[in-house]
N, C-alpha and C positions, 0 to 999 in steps of 0.2 A: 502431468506432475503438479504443476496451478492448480486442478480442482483437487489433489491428493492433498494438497498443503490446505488449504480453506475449510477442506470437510475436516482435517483433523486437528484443527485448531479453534473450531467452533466460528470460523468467520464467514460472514453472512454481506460482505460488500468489501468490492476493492477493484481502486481506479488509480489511475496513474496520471497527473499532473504533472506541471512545470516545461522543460525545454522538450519532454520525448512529445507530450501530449500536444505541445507545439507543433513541433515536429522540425525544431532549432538545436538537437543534441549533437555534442561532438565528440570525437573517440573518445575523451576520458570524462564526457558528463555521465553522471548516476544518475538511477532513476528513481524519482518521487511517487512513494505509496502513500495512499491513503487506504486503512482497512477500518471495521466496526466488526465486532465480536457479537455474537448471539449475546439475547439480554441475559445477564448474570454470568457473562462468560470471562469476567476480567480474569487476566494474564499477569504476570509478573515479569519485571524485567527482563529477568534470563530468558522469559519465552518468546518475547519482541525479538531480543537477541538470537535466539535459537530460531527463528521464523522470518528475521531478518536476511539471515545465514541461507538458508533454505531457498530462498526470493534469490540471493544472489549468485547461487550455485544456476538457477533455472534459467535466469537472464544472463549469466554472464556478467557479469555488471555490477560495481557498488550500490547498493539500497538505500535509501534514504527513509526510513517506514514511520508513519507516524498515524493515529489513533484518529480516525475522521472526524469524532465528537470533541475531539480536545486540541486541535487546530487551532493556532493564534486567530485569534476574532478578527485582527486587520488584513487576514489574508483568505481567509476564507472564501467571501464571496468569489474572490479569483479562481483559488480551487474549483468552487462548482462552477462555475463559466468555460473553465478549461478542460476540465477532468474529463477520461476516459474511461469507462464504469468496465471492468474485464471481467469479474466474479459478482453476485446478484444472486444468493438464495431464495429464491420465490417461490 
């Protein structure tokens, strides 16, 4: 279902960061996505939302989804240090 959602949204990377990627989550932590769209593939709100939705139907779990390119700059480097890379179009 992960590679159904990716192929059909044009995303081409997605890692999950923070407490899971820790491995410090507790029943009611969400999970932190990072995704990156194929180039030219920007999305619109509602489809973050709608793909957001999607994420948390497969996980169980509230989503926290946010665009890997457009990530606060003071936390980024964390992200990569931590991240768990799940989806990888190559």
């Amino acid at each position: 279902r992960l590679l159904r959602v990716c192929r059909e949204n044009d995303i081409v990377f997605m890692a999950v960061f923070g407490s899971f990627a820790r491995r410090e989550q507790g029943k009611r932590s969400d999970i932190d996505i990072a995704i990156e769209f194929r180039e030219n593939g920007g999305k619109s709100l509602l489809d973050l939302i709608r793909i957001e939705e999607e994420l948390r139907k497969i996980f169980k779990r509230k989503v926290d989804l946010g665009i890997f390119s457009t990530l606060n700059p003071y936390i980024i480097e964390d992200v990569k240090r931590e991240m768990l890379v799940i989806y990888e179009k190559g």
